[in-house]
VMD Tcl script that draws the C-alpha trace (Angstrom):
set ca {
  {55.67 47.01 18.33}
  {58.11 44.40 16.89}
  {58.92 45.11 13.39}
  {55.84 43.61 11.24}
  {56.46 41.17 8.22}
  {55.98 43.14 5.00}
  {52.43 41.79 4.26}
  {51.26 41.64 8.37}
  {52.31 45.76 7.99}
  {50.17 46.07 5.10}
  {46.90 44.43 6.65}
  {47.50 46.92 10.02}
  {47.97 49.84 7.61}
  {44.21 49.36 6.07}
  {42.48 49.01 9.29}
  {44.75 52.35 10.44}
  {43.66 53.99 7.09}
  {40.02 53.30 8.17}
  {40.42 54.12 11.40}
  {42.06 57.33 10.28}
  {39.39 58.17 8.20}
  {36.66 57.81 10.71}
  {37.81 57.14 14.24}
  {33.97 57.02 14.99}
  {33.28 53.86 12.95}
  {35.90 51.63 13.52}
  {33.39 48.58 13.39}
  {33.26 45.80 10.99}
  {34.10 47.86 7.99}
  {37.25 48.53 9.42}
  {37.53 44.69 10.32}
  {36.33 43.99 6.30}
  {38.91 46.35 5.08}
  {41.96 43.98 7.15}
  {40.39 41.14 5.57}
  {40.82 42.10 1.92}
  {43.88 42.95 2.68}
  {45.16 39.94 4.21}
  {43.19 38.65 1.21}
  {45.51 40.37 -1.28}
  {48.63 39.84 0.68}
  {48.12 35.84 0.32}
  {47.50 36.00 -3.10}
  {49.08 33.70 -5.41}
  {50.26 36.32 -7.42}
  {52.71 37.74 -4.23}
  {53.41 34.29 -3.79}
  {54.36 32.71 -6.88}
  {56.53 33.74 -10.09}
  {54.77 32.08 -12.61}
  {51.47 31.75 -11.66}
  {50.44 29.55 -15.21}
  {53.09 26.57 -14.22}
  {52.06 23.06 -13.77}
  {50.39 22.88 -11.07}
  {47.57 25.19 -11.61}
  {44.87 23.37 -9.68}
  {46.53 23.89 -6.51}
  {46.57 27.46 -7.16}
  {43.24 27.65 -8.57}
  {42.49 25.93 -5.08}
  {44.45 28.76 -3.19}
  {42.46 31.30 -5.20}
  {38.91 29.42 -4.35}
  {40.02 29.59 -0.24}
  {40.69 33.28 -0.84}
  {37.17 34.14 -2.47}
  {35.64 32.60 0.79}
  {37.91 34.82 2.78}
  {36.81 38.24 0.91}
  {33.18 36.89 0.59}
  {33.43 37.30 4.93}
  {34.64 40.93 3.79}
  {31.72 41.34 1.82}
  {29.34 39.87 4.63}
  {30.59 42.42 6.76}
  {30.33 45.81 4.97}
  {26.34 44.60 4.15}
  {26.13 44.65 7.89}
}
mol new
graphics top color blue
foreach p $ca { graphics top sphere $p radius 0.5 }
foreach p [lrange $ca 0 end-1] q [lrange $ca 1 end] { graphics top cylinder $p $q radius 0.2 }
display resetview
């Protein structure tokens, strides 16, 4: 495996800790479990020093596009 970006390696270690835990269910909340963390790993908050500068719409904007991405997450461990 080529050597992983910092925040890539952090999304493949929570669907390996899953996996890990129960090799049986790797199903979609193994698959929910990447999401969130690709979720927190594009977080403003890794992103951005000083998350109350100017232009705080755009990151309230980047924050909105994230809740869709972890509502998917939360679709998929109701399954």
């Amino acid at each position: 495996m080529s050597k992983l970006l910092p925040s890539a390696h952090a999304v493949l270690n929570a669907l390996i800790a899953k996996w890990e835990a129960d090799p049986y269910e790797m199903d979609v909340v193994a698959i929910a479990a990447a999401i969130r963390a690709t979720a927190e790993q594009a977080h403003p908050k890794a992103h951005i020093e000083d998350i109350d500068y100017v232009h705080q719409s755009y990151v309230d904007g980047w924050k909105d596009a994230l809740d869709v991405i972890l509502a998917i997450a939360d679709e998929l461990e109701a399954l």
